[in-house]
BAFI-856789 format. One record per residue (C-alpha): x, y, z; residue number from 1. Coordinates in Angstrom, 1 decimal. Layout:
+--------+--------+--------+-----+
!     xx !     yy !     zz ! num !
+--------+--------+--------+-----+
!      X !      Y !      Z ! NUM !
...
+--------+--------+--------+-----+
END
This chain:
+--------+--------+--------+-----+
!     xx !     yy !     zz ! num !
+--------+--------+--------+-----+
!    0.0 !    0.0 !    0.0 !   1 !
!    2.7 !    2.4 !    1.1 !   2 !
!    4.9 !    1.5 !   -2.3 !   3 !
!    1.8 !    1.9 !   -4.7 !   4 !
!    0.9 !    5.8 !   -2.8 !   5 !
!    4.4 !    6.7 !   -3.0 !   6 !
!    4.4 !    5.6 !   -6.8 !   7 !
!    1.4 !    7.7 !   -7.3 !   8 !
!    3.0 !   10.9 !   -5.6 !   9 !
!    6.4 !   10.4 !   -7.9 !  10 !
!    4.4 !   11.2 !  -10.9 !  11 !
!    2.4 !   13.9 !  -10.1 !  12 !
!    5.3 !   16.1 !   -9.1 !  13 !
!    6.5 !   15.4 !  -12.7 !  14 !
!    4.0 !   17.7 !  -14.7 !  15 !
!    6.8 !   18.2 !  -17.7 !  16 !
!    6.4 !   14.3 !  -18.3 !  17 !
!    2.5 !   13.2 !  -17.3 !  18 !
!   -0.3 !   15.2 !  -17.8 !  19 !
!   -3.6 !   15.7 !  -15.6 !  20 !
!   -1.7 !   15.9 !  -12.5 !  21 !
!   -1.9 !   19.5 !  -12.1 !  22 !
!   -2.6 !   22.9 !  -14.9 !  23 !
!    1.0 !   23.7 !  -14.9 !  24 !
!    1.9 !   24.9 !  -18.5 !  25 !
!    4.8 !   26.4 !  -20.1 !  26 !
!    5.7 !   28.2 !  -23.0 !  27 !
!    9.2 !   28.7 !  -24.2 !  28 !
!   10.3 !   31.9 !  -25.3 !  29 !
!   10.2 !   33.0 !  -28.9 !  30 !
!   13.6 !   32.9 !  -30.4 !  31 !
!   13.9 !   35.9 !  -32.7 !  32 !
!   17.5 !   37.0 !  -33.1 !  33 !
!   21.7 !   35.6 !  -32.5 !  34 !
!   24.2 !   37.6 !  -32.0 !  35 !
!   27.5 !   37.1 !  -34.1 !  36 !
!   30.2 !   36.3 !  -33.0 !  37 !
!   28.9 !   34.1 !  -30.0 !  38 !
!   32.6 !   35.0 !  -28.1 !  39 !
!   35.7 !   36.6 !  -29.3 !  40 !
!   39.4 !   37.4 !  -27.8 !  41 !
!   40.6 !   40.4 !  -28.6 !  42 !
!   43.8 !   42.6 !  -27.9 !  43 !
!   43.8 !   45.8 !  -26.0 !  44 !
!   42.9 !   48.6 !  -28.2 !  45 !
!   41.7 !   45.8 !  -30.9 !  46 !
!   38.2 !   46.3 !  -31.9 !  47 !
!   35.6 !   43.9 !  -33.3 !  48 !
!   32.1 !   44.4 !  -35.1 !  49 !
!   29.1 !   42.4 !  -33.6 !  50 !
!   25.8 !   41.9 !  -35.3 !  51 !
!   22.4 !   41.2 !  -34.3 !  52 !
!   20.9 !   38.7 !  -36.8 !  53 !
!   17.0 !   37.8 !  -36.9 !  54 !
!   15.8 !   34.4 !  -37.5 !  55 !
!   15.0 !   35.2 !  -41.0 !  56 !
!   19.0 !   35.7 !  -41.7 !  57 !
!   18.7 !   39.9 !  -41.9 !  58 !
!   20.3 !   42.7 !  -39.6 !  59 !
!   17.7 !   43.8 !  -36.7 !  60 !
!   17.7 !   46.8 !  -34.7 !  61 !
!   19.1 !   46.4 !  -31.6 !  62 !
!   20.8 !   48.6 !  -28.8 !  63 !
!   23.7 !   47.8 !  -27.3 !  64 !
!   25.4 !   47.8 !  -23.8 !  65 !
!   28.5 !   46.4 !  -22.0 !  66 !
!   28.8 !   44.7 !  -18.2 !  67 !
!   32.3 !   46.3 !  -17.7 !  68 !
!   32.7 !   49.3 !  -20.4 !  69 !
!   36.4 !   49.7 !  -18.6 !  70 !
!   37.0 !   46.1 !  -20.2 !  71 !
!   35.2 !   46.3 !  -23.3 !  72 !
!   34.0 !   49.6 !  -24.3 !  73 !
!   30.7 !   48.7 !  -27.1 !  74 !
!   29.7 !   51.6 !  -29.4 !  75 !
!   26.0 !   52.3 !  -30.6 !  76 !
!   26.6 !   50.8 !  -33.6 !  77 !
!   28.1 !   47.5 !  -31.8 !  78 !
!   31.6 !   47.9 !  -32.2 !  79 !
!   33.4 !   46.9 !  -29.2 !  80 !
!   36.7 !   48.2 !  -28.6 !  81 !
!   39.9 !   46.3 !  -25.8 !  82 !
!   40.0 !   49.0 !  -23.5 !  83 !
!   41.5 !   46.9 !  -20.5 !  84 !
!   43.0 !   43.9 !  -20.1 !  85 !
!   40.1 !   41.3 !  -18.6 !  86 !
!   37.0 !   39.5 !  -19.0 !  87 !
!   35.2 !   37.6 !  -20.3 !  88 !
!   32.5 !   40.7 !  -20.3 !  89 !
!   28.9 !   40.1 !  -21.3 !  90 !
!   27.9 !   42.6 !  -24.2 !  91 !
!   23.9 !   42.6 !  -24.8 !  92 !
!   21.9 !   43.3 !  -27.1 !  93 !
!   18.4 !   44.7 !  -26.5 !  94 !
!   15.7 !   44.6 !  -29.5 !  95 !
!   14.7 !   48.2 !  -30.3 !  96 !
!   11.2 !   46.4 !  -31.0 !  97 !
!   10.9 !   44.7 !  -27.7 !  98 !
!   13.3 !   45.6 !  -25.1 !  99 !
!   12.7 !   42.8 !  -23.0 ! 100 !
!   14.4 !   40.4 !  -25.7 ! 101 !
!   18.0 !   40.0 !  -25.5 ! 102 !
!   21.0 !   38.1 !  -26.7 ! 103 !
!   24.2 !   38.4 !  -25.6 ! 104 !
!   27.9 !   37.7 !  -27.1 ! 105 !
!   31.4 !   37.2 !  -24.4 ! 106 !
!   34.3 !   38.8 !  -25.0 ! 107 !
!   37.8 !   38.8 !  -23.0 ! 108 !
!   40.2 !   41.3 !  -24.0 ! 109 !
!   43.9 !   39.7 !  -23.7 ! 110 !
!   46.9 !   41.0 !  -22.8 ! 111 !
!   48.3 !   41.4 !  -25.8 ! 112 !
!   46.8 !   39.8 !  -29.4 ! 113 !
!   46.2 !   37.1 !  -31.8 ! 114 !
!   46.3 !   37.8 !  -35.7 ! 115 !
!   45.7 !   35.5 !  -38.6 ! 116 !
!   48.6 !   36.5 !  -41.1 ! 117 !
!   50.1 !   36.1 !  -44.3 ! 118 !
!   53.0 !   37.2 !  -46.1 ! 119 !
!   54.9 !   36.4 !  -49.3 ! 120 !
!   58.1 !   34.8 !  -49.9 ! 121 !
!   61.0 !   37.1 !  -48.7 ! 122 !
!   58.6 !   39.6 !  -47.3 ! 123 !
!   59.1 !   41.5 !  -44.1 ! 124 !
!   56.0 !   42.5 !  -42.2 ! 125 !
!   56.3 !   44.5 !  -38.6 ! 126 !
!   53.8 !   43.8 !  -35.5 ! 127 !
!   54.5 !   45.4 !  -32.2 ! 128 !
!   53.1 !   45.2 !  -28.6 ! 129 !
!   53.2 !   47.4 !  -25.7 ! 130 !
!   54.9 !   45.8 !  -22.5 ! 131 !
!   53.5 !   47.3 !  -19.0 ! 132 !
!   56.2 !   47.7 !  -16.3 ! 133 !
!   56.3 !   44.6 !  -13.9 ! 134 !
!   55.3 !   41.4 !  -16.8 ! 135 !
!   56.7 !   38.9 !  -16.0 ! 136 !
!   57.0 !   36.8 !  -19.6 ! 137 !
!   56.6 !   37.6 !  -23.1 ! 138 !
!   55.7 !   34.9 !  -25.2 ! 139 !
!   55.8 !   35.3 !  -29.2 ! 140 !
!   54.4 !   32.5 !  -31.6 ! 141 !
!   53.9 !   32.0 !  -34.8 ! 142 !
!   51.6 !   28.8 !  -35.4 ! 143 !
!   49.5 !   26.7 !  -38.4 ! 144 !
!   48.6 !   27.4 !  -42.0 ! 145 !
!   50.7 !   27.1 !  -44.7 ! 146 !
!   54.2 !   27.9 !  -45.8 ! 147 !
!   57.4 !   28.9 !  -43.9 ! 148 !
!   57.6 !   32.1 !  -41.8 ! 149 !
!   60.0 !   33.1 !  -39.2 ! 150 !
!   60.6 !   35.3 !  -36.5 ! 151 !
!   62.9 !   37.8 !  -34.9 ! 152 !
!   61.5 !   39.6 !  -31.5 ! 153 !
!   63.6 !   42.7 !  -30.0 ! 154 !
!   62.9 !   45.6 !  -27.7 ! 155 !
!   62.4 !   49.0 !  -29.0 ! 156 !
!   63.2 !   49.1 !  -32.6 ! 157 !
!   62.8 !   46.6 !  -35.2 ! 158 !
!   64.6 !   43.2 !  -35.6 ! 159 !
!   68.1 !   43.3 !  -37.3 ! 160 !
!   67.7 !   39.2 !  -37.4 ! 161 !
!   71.3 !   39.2 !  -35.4 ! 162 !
!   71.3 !   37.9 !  -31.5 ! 163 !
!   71.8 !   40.1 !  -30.0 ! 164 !
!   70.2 !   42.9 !  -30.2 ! 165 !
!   67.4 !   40.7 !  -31.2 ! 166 !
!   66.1 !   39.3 !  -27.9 ! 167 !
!   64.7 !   35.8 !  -30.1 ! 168 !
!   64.8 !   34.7 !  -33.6 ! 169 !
!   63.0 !   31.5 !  -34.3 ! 170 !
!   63.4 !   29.8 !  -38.1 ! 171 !
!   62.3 !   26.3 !  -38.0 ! 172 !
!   60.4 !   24.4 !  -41.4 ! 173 !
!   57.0 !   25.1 !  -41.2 ! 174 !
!   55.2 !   27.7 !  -39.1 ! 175 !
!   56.2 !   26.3 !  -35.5 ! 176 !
!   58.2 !   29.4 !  -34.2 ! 177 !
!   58.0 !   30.4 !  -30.5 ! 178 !
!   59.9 !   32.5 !  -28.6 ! 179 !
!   60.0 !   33.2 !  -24.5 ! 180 !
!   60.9 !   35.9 !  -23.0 ! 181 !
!   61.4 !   36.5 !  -19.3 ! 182 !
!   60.8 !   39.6 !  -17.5 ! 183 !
!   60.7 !   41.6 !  -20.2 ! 184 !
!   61.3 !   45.6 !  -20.7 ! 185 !
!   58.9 !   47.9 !  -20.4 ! 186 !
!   57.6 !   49.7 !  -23.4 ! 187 !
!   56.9 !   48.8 !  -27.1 ! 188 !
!   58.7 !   45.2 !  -28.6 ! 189 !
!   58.9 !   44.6 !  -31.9 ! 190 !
!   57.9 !   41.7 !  -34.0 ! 191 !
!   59.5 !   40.7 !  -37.3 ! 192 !
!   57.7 !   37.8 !  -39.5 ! 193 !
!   60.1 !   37.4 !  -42.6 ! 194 !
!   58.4 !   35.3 !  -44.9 ! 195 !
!   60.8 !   32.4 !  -46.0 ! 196 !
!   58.5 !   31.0 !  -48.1 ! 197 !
!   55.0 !   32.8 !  -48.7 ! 198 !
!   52.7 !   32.1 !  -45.6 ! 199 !
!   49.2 !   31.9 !  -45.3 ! 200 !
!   46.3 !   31.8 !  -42.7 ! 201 !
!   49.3 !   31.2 !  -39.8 ! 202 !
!   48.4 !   32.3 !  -36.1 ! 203 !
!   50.6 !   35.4 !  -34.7 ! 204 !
!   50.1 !   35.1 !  -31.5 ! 205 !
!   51.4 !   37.9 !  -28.8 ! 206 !
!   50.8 !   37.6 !  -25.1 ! 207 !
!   52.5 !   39.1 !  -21.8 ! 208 !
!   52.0 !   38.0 !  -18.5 ! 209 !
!   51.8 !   40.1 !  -15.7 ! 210 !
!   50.6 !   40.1 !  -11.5 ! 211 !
+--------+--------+--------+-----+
END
């Protein structure tokens, strides 16, 4: 007797699965818009260009605001801009139409940057990256797609592919270059990617780490 009531009991408090045991209902909100992209990295100062995207595959109107502007600053327009290394930050968008409808996109602003590059054969092509006082590693890579590039790192002017005054030069086959660099200067280093044989969709990739 006690088994069959306590049966009973277990599936009335499961109203999502049997019906007629209460008038519980519920209906799921309507899906009317994404936001592109869903989460993106980006490098202080770095900007990137959000959209609001109905279901219909067309640009709505939305408004657009930021959890931590200091982190990532967002314009009217949805551009957000690194202004602070951090994150991730919620940026949402609010339909002009109907407020009360959101979507929302993450975004972490690094300390430092990652590029997609390319470059031809014997080409020479200049990135740099400001340093704060007090980092305590520099790391420089150069990763994936096709070809051969290389890379020369040095503090405050560009590479003259000697050590020194290059800090790091880094020329293995294939895009597989990294170089580490401890306690670094302050202030701006300088990256050289000399294109031994033309390079294509390869990841640049420009970090610092710091308390």
């Amino acid at each position: 007797m006690f088994k069959r009531y306590r049966t009973l009991l277990a599936l009335c408090v499961a109203p999502a699965v049997f019906a007629g045991c209460n008038d519980y209902t519920f209906t799921a909100p309507v899906h009317t818009f994404d936001v592109t992209p869903p989460y993106k990295g980006i490098g202080l100062g770095e900007t990137v260009q959000l959209a609001a995207i109905g279901a219909d595959g067309t640009p709505v109107a939305v408004t657009w605001t930021s959890d931590n502007a200091n982190i990532a600053a967002v314009s009217a327009t949805g551009m957000v801009t690194g202004a602070h290394a951090g994150g991730p930050v919620g940026v949402i968008a609010h339909l002009v139409s109907d407020p009360s409808q959101t979507q929302a996109t993450s975004i972490t602003v690094l300390k430092g940057f990652v590029k997609v590059v390319a470059g031809a054969t014997n080409s020479d092509i200049i990135y740099t990256i400001d340093v704060p006082a007090g980092a305590t590693k520099l790391t420089v890579s150069l990763l994936g797609g096709t070809g051969d590039g290389d890379i020369a790192v040095r503090f405050g002017a560009a590479p003259a592919w000697a050590s020194p005054p290059d800090a790091c030069i880094k020329g293995g086959n294939g895009n597989v270059e990294t170089c580490v660099i401890t306690n670094p200067a302050a202030g701006k280093w300088y990256i050289d990617i000399n294109g031994y044989v033309a390079y294509a969709n390869a990841t640049l990739t420009a970090l610092y780490e710091s308390p």
